[in-house]
C-alpha positions as CSV (number, residue, x, y, z in Angstrom):
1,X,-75.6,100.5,23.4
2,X,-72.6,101.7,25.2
3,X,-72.4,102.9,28.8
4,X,-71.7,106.6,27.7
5,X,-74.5,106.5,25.7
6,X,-76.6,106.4,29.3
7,X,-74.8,109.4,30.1
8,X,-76.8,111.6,27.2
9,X,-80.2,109.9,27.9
10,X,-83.3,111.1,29.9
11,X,-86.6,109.6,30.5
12,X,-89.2,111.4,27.2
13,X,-92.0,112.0,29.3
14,X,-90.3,113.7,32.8
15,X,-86.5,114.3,31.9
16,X,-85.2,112.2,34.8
17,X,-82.1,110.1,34.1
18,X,-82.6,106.7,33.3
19,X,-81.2,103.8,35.2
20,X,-80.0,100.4,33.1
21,X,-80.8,96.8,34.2
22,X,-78.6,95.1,31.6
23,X,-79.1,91.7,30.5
24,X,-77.2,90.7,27.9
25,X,-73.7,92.0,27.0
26,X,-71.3,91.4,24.5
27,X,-67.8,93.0,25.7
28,X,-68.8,96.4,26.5
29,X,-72.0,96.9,24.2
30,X,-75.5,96.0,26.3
31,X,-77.1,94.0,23.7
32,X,-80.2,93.8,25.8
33,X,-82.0,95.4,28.7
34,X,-84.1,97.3,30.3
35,X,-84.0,101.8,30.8
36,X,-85.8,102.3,34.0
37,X,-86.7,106.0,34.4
38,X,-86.0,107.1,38.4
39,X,-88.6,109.6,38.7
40,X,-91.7,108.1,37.2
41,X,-90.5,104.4,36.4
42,X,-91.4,104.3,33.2
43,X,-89.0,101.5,31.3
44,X,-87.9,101.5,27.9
45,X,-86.7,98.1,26.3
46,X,-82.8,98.2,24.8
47,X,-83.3,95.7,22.2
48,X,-80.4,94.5,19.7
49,X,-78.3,96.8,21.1
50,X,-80.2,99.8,20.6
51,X,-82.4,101.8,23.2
52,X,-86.0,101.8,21.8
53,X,-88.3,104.8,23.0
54,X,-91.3,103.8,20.6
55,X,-93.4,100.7,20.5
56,X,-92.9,101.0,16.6
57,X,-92.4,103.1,13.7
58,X,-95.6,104.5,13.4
59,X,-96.0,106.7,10.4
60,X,-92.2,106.0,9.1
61,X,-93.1,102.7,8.3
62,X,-91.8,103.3,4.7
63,X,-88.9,104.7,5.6
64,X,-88.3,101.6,7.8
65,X,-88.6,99.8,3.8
66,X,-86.9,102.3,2.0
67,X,-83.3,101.9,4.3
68,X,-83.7,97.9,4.8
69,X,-83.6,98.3,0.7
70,X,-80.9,100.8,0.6
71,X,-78.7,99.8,3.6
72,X,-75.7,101.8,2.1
73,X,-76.7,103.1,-1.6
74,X,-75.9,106.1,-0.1
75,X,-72.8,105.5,2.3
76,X,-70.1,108.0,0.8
77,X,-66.9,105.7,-1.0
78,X,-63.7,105.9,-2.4
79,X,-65.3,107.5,-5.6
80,X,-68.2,109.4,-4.4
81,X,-67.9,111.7,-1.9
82,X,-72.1,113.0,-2.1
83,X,-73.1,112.7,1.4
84,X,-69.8,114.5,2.4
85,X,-71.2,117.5,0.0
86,X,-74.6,117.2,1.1
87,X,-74.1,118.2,4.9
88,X,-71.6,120.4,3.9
89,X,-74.0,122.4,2.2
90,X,-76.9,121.4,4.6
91,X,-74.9,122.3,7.5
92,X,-72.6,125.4,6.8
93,X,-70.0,122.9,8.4
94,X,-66.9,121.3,7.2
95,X,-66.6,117.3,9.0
96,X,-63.2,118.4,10.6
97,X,-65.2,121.1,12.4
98,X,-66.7,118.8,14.6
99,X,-63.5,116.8,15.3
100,X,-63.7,116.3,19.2
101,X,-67.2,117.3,18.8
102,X,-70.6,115.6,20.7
103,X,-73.0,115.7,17.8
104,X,-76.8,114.9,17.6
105,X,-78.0,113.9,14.4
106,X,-82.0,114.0,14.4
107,X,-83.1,111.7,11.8
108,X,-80.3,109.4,11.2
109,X,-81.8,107.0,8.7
110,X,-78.9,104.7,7.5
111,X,-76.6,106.8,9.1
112,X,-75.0,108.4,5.8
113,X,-74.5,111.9,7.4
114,X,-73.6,109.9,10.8
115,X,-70.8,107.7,8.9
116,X,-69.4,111.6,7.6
117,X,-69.2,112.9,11.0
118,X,-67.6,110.3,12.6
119,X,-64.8,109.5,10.0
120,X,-63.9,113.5,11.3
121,X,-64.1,112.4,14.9
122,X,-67.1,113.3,16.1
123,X,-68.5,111.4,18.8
124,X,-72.2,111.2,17.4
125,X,-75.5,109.9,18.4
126,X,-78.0,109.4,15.9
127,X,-82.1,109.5,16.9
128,X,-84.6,107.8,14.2
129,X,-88.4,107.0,14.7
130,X,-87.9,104.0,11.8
131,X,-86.3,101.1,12.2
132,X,-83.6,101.9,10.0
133,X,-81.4,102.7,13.1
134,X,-81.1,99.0,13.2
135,X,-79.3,99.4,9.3
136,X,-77.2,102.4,10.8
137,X,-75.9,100.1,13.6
138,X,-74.7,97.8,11.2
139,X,-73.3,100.7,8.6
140,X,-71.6,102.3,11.8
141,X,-70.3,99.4,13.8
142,X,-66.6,100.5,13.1
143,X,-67.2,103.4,14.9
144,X,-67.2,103.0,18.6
145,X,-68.1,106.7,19.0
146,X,-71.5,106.5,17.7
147,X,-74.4,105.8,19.6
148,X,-78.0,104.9,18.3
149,X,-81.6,105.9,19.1
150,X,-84.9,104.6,18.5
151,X,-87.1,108.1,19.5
152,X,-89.7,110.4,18.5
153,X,-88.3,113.6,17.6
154,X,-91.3,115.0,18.9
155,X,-90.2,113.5,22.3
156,X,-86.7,113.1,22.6
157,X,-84.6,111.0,25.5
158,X,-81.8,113.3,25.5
159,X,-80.5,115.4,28.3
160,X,-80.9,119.2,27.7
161,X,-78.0,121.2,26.5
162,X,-75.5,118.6,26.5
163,X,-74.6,118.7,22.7
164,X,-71.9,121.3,20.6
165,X,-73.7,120.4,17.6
166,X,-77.4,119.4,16.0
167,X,-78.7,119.0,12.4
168,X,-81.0,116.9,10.5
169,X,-80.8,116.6,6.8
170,X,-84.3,116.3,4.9
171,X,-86.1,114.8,8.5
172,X,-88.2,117.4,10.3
173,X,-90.7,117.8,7.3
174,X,-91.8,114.4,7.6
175,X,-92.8,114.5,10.9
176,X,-96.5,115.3,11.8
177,X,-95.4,118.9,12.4
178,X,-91.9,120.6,11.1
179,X,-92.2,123.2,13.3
180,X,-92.5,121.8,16.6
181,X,-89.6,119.1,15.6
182,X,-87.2,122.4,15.1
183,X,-88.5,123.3,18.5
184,X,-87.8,120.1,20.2
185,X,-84.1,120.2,19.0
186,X,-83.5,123.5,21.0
187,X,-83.2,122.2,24.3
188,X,-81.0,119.8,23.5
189,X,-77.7,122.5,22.4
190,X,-75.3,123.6,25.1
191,X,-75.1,127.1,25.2
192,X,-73.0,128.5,22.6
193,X,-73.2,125.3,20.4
194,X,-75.0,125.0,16.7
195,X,-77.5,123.6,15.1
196,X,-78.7,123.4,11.3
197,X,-81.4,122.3,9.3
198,X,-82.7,121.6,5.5
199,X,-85.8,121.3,5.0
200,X,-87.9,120.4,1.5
201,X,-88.9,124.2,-0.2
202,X,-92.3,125.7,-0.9
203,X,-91.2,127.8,-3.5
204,X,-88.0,126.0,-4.7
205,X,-87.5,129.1,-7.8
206,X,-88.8,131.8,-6.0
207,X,-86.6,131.3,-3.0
208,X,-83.5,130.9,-5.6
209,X,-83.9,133.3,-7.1
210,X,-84.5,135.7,-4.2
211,X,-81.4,134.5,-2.4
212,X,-79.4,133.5,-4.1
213,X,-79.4,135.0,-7.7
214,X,-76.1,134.4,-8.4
215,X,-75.7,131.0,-7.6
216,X,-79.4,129.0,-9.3
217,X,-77.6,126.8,-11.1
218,X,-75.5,125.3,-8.4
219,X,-78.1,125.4,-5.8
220,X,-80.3,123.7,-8.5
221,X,-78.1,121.0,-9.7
222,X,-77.3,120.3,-6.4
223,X,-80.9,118.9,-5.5
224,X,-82.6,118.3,-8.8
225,X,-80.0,118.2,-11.2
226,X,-80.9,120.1,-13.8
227,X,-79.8,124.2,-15.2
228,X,-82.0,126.9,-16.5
229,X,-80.3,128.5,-19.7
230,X,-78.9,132.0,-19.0
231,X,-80.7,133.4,-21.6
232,X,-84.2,132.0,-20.3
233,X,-83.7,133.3,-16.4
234,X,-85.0,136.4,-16.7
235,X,-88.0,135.1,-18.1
236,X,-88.1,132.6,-15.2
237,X,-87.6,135.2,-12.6
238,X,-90.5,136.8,-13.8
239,X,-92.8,133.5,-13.8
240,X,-91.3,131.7,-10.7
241,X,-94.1,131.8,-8.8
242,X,-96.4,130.5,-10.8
243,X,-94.1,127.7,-11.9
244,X,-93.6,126.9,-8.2
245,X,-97.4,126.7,-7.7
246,X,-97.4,123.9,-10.7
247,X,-94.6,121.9,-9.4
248,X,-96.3,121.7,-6.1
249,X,-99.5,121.5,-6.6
250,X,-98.8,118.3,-9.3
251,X,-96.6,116.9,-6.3
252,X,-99.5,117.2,-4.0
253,X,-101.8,115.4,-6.4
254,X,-99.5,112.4,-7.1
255,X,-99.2,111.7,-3.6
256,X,-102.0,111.4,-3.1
257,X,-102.3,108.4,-4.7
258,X,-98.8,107.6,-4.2
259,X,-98.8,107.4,-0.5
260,X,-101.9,105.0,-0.5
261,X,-100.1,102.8,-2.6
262,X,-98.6,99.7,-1.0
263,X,-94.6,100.0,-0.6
264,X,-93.3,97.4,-2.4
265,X,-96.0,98.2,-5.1
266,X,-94.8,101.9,-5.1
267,X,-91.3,100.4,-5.3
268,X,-91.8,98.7,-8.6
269,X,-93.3,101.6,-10.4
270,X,-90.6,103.7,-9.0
271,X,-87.9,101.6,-11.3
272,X,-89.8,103.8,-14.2
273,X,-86.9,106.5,-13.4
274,X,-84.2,104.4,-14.7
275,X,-85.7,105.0,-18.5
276,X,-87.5,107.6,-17.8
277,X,-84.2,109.5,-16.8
278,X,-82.6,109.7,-20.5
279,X,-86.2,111.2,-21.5
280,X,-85.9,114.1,-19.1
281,X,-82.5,114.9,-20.3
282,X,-83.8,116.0,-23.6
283,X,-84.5,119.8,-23.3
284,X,-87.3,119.2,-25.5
285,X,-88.6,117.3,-22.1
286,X,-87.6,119.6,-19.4
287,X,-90.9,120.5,-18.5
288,X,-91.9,117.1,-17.3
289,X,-89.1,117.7,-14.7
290,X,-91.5,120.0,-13.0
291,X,-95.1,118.4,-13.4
292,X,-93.8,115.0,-12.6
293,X,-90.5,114.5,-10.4
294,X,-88.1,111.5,-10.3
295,X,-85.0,110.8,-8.9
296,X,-82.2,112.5,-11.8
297,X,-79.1,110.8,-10.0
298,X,-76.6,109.4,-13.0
299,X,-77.0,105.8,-10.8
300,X,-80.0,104.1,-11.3
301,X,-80.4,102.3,-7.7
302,X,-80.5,106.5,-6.6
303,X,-82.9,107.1,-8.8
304,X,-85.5,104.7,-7.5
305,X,-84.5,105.5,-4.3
306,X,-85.1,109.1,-4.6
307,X,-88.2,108.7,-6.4
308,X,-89.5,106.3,-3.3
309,X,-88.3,108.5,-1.0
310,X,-90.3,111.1,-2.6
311,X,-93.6,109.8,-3.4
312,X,-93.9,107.4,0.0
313,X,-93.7,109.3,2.9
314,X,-97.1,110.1,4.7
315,X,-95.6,113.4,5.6
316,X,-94.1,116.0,3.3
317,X,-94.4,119.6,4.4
318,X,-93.0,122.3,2.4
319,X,-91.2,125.7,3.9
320,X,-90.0,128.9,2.4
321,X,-86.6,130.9,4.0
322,X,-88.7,133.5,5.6
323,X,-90.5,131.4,7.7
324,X,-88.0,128.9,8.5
325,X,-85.6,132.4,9.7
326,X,-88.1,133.2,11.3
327,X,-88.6,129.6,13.5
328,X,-84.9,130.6,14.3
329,X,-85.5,134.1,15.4
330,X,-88.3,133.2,17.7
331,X,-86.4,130.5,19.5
332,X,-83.6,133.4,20.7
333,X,-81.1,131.7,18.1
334,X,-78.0,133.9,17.2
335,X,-75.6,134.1,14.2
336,X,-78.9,133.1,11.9
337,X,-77.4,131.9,8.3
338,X,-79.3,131.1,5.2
339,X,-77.5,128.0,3.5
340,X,-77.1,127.5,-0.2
341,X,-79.5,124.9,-0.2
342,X,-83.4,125.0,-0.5
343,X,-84.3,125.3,2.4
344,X,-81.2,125.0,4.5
345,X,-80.5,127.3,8.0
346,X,-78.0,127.3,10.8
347,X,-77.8,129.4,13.9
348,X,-76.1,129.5,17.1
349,X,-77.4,129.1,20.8
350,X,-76.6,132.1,22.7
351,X,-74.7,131.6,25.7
352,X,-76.3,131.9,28.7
């Protein structure tokens, strides 16, 4: 960790600042230490570089697997720009927006949306319960202006109000409760700055068609790759709902196994998407797309990953628009935007 990066920090359980007893540096990164809190001397080891809040990663264990796997399948390039599209659309915000900008990103993972904010000059600190903050320190490290986190969203060593910005992409639903994640974020945006959030979709066609009627397609390619036929929407409108209810409720029932499974035995049967892909591309097969999802990504390392990183996680919560809006309203948020993206939001923090 850098010295700024003690700046932004504060003790998770009382808020007090934090003092550092360094003891190991190399040039101006602590490598190793200790975070002493001043008002109820609680410490917190800094270990590899990195300020750890957690004794583990408790319930994120596979996403711990899934990003020491995947260290930077997902790490934007010269020929794929995904990431870069993905918080666009998950944000409302272009990268050059936050040029100058002090950024939180809640949920970091590998740091793919951190590694888009900082190429705009962002100064950005990235907070992750898994240990995959370890792979974003690595995936980051020509970046001095990024700092990393090991934290409970739930309980976050932050100071309050200190940042312009906050979003976290496809995070707060795996956490034991969405809601109260959201909630914990608050705090932590200046007056007058932003935040934004995606979040998975209870009723992915309902929403989409509710919202945004003119724009299915692209919101559904987007996420699952796929179109509905012009000529079959209206009869899809009409049925959404109960199409929604099958998608979900065979999701619920294969991960139930699923999440039971070992990792690195889910991992192997996940490679069944590479084949599996060029069957779901015949329309004859479309409807196996909703009673049985895998990862529809052109490149096959994506589509195990996706297909892991669907059928692993021990949390998966699912949210509509309305109630997300209204997680937004309650917390006195301004400027409230639904997002071309199931389920994406962004609102601003009044000023005081």
């Amino acid at each position: 960790m850098q010295q700024r990066l003690l700046q932004l920090l504060a003790c998770p359980e009382c808020h007090d600042s934090l003092r550092l007893e360094a003891e190991s540096r190399q040039g101006e990164e602590i490598l190793a230490g200790v975070l002493r809190c001043t008002g109820c001397a609680r410490a917190f080891p800094v270990r590899d570089g990195i300020p750890r809040f957690v004794a583990g990663d408790s319930y994120v264990s596979t996403f711990s697997f899934e990003w020491k796997r995947w260290q930077r399948t997902q790490l934007d390039t010269a020929s794929r720009r995904t990431s870069e599209l993905t918080f666009i659309s998950s944000t409302g915000k272009q990268p050059q927006d936050l040029a100058g900008k002090l950024v939180l990103d809640a949920g970091c993972g590998a740091g793919r949306y951190m590694d888009v904010a900082a190429r705009a000059g962002a100064e950005v600190v990235g907070v992750d319960l898994s240990f995959a903050v370890d792979v974003a320190r690595r995936n980051l490290a020509s970046f001095p202006r990024t700092h990393l986190v090991q934290a409970d969203l739930l309980h976050l060593p932050l100071r309050r109000e200190c940042f312009d910005f906050v979003y976290s992409i496809g995070v707060l639903h795996h956490t034991p409760d969405t809601r109260a994640a959201f909630s914990s974020l608050i705090e932590n945006i200046r007056p007058g700055g932003g935040i934004a959030i995606w979040v998975y979709p209870r009723r992915r066609l309902s929403d989409v068609f509710r919202y945004f009627p003119n724009q299915v397609d692209a919101i559904l390619r987007q996420d699952y790759h796929f179109t509905l036929p012009a000529r079959l929407q209206p009869i899809l409108r009409r049925s959404a709902g109960a199409l929604d209810w099958a998608m979900e409720s065979s999701s619920d029932a294969q991960r139930f196994f699923s999440t039971r499974l070992p990792p690195r035995w889910l991992y192997g049967m996940c490679h069944a998407a590479i084949p599996l892909y060029y069957l779901y591309r015949i329309p004859l097969f479309y409807p196996l797309r909703l009673l049985s999802k895998i990862g529809m990504d052109p490149n096959p390392q994506w589509r195990v990953l996706d297909t892991f990183d669907w059928y692993s996680p021990r949390y998966q919560w699912k949210h509509s628009f309305a109630e997300v809006r209204g997680w937004f309203e309650e917390a006195g948020l301004e400027e409230i935007a639904l997002l071309p993206r199931l389920v994406a939001v962004a609102g601003v923090r009044p000023q005081a």
